[in-house]
N, C-alpha and C positions, 0 to 999 in steps of 0.2 A: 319256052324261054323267050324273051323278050329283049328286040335286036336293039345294041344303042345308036345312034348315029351319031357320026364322025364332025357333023358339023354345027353342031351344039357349043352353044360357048361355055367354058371351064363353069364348073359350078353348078347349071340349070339344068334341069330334067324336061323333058317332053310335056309334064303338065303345066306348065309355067303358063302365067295368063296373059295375056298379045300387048293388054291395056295398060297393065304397070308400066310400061316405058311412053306410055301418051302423058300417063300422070306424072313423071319425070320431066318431059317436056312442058307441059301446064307450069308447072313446079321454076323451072329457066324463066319461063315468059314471063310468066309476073316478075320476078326481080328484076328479069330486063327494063319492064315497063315503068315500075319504083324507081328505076338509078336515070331514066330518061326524063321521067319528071321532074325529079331534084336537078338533073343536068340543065333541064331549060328552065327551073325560079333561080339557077344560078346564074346564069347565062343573062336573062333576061331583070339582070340586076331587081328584083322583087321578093330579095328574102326579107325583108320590113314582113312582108305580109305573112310568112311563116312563123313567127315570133308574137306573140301575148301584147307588144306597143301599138298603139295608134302611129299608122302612118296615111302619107298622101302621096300619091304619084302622078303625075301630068304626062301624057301623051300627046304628043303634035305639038309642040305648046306655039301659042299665036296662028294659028292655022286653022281653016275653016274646019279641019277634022276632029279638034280638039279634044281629049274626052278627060277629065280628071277621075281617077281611084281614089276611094277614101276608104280606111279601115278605121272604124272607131266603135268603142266595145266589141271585139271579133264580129262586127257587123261589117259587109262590104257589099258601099253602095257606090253605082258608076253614074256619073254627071256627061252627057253627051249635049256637044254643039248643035245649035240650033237653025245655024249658018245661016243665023241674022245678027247681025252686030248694030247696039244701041236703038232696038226697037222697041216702038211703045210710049207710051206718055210718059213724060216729067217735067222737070223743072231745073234750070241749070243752080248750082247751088256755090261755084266756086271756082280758079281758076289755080290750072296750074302752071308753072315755069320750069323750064329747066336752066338751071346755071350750066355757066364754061367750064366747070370741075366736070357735070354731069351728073350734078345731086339736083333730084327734083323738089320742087313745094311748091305744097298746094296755099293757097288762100282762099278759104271759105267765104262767101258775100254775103253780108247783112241783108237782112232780109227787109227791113223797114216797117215792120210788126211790130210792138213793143207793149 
């Protein structure tokens, strides 16, 4: 005859396999890990990007660290600063102003080519 022990929990017999309760746990973890990601694209205000629209995001803005997010056709491409400001050849093309309201305009300069 075959003795039961007392400390078995309601329900389970002795052959019960050790691993079903690792796969229970597996099972938690991931949802845990799903509800921590959606917590931080909420958090880190970037549900644009969860969503079928084009969007842009600016990081640092004005700051040598800068880096702009673009999503456009479910493509996402990241633009990082080069932490050179206005380097390289050109040619000035125009000036701007700021009025006392603090609306700016620009005036483009003729070029004297015609």
């Amino acid at each position: 005859m075959k003795s039961r022990s007392r400390y078995l929990p309601f329900g389970e017999s002795e052959d019960t396999n050790p691993m079903s309760s690792l796969v229970n746990l597996f099972d938690a973890a991931m949802v845990f890990a799903v509800a921590l990601m959606v917590a931080f694209a909420i958090q880190s205000r970037m549900t644009e990007f969860l969503t079928s629209q084009d969007a842009t995001f600016v990081k640092n803005a004005g700051k040598k660290d800068m880096e702009i997010i673009v999503k456009k056709n479910n493509k996402i491409t990241r633009y990082k600063s080069d932490r050179t400001s206005g380097s390289g050849k050109g040619r000035r093309v125009g000036i701007a102003y700021r009025l006392e309201s603090g609306e700016v305009i620009y005036v483009p300069e003729e070029d004297g080519k015609k």
